[in-house]
N, C-alpha and C positions, 0 to 999 in steps of 0.2 A: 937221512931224510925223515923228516915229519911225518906224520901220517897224514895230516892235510897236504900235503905235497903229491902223498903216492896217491890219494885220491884225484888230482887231478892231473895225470898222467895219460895221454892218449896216443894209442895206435892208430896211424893214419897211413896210406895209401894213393896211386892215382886212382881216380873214377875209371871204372869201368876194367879195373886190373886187381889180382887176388893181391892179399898184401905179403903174401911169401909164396914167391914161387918154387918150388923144390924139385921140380919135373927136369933141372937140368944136374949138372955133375958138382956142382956147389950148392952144397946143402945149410941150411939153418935152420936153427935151433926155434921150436915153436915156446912159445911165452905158455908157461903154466902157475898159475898166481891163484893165493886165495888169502883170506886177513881175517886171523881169528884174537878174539881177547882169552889171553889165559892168563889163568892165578898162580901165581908163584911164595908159595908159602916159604916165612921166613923157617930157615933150617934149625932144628932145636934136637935133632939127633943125628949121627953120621951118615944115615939113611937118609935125612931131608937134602943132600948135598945132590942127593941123585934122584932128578924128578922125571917125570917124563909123561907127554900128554901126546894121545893118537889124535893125528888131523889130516885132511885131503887137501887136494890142489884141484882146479878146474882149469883145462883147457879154455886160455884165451882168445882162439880164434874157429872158427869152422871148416870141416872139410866135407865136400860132397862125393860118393859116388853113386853109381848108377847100375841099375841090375839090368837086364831084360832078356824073353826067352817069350816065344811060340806057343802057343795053345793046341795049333795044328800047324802042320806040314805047308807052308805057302803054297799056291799054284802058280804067281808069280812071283820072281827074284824080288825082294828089296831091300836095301839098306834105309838103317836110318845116319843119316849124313851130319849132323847137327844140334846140337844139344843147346835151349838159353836158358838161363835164371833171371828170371825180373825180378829188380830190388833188394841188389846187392849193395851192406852198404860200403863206406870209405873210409869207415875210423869207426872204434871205438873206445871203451877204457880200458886199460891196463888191469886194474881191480876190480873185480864186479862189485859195482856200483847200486844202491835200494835195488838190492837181488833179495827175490822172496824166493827162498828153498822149500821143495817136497821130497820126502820128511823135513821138517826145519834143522836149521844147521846145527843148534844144540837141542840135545844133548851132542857131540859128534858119533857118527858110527860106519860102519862098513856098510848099510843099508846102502841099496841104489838111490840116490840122490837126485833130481831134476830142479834146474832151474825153470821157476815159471813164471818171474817177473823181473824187470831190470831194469837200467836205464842207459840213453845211448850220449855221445857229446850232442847239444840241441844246433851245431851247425855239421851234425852227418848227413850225406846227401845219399842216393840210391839211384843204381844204375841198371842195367843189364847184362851180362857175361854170357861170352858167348864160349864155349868150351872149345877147345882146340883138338883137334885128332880124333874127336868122337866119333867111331862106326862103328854100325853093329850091323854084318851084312849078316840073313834070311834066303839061302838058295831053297830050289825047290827040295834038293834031298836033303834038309835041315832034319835032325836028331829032333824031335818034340818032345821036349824039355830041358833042351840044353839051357844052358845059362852066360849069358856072356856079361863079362863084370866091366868097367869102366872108371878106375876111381883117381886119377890125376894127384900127385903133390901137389895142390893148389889148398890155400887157406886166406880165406876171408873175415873181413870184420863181422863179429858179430850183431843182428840184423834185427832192430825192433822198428814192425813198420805202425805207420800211424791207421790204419785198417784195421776195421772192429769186424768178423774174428783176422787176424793175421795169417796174412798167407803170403806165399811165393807162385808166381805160375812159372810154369817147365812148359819149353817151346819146342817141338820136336821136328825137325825138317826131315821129308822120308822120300824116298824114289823110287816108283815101282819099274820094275824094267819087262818087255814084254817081248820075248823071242820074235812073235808070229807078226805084229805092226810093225818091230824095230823101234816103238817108242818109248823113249822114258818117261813116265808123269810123277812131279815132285807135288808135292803137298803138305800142308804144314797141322799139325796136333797140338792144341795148348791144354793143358792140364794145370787145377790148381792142385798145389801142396799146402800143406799145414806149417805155420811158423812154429816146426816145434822145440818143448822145451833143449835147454843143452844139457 
C-alpha cells in the first residue's frame, strides 16, 4: 500500500453503536497505528547493517469508563440506572490524520504524548450511546468512599466535534427510592465533559 492509500483508510461503524464491542466472549484486536518518516542511512560499516529507531503507536479508537462514589452516607437508596454520551462519532481514520502532538512527535521520546488536534472523515456523523448495564446502586449503609468503577469493552470512533471549546455531555438517569412513601422518583443529571486530548 501507498502511503496515500493508508491515508485514506477509515474506520466506520453503525450510528449510535461502539465500533468494537468486546463486552462478549469474542474478542478483537483494537487498531494501534502511528506513521513516522525515518532515515535510513546507507550501510558503510558492518554496524550500519543494524540500525534501529525508537517509536510509539497510538490507540486508534476510544474507550470510556466511569468512576463514582458518595461524599456522604445517602438518607435515601439510589441507583444511578443509566449512563449517555452525546456525540459519539461513526468513523474515523485509521492513521491520525493533521494530528498536531504535545510534545511534538519529533524528536520521538518516552515523554507522555497528547494529541490535541486532528481531523475526522468530513462525512462522520454523531450520535448518542446509551451505555448498557450501567448501575451504581447508593444504599443507606454505603461505605463513604467507596468507589464503584464501570468500564465496558466498548470502543468508539474517535470524536472531533465542531463546538468551540469541544465537549461531550454525560446524561445520568438516577432513582431515588423512599421506604416511608413507597415511591420511586427518577431524575435526570446532564453534565458537560471536556473533548479531551487522546
Amino acid at each position: 500500500f501507498t502511503s496515500a492509500m493508508m491515508e485514506d483508510v477509515i474506520i466506520s461503524g453503525e450510528p449510535g453503536k461502539p465500533i468494537i464491542d468486546n463486552t462478549g466472549t469474542e474478542k478483537l484486536n483494537i487498531p494501534m497505528t502511528e506513521e513516522f518518516d525515518v532515515t535510513i542511512k546507507t550501510p558503510e560499516t558492518d554496524e550500519d547493517y543494524y540500525q534501529s529507531a525508537d517509536l510509539f503507536i497510538t490507540r486508534a479508537l476510544v474507550k470510556f469508563s466511569f468512576t463514582a462514589k458518595a461524599t456522604e452516607a445517602p438518607q435515601l437508596k439510589f441507583t444511578i440506572d443509566e449512563l449517555t454520551i452525546s456525540s459519539v462519532a461513526d468513523r474515523e481514520f485509521l492513521l491520525p490524520t493533521s494530528t498536531v502532538y504535545d510534545p511534538a512527535k519529533y524528536p520521538v521520546s518516552w515523554d507522555n504524548r497528547y494529541i490535541t488536534a486532528y481531523d475526522v472523515p468530513a462525512d462522520a456523523t454523531v450520535t448518542d450511546y446509551v451505555f448498557p448495564d450501567a448501575e451504581f446502586e447508593f444504599t443507606t449503609g454505603y461505605t463513604v468512599g467507596n468507589l464503584y468503577t464501570y468500564a465496558p469493552e466498548l470502543y468508539f470512533a474517535e470524536t472531533r466535534l465542531p463546538a468551540d471549546p469541544q465537549e461531550y455531555i454525560l446524561t445520568l438517569r438516577m432513582t431515588e427510592y423512599s421506604e416511608v412513601t413507597g415511591r420511586n422518583e427518577s431524575y435526570t443529571v446532564r453534565r458537560t465533559l471536556p473533548n479531551l486530548p487522546s
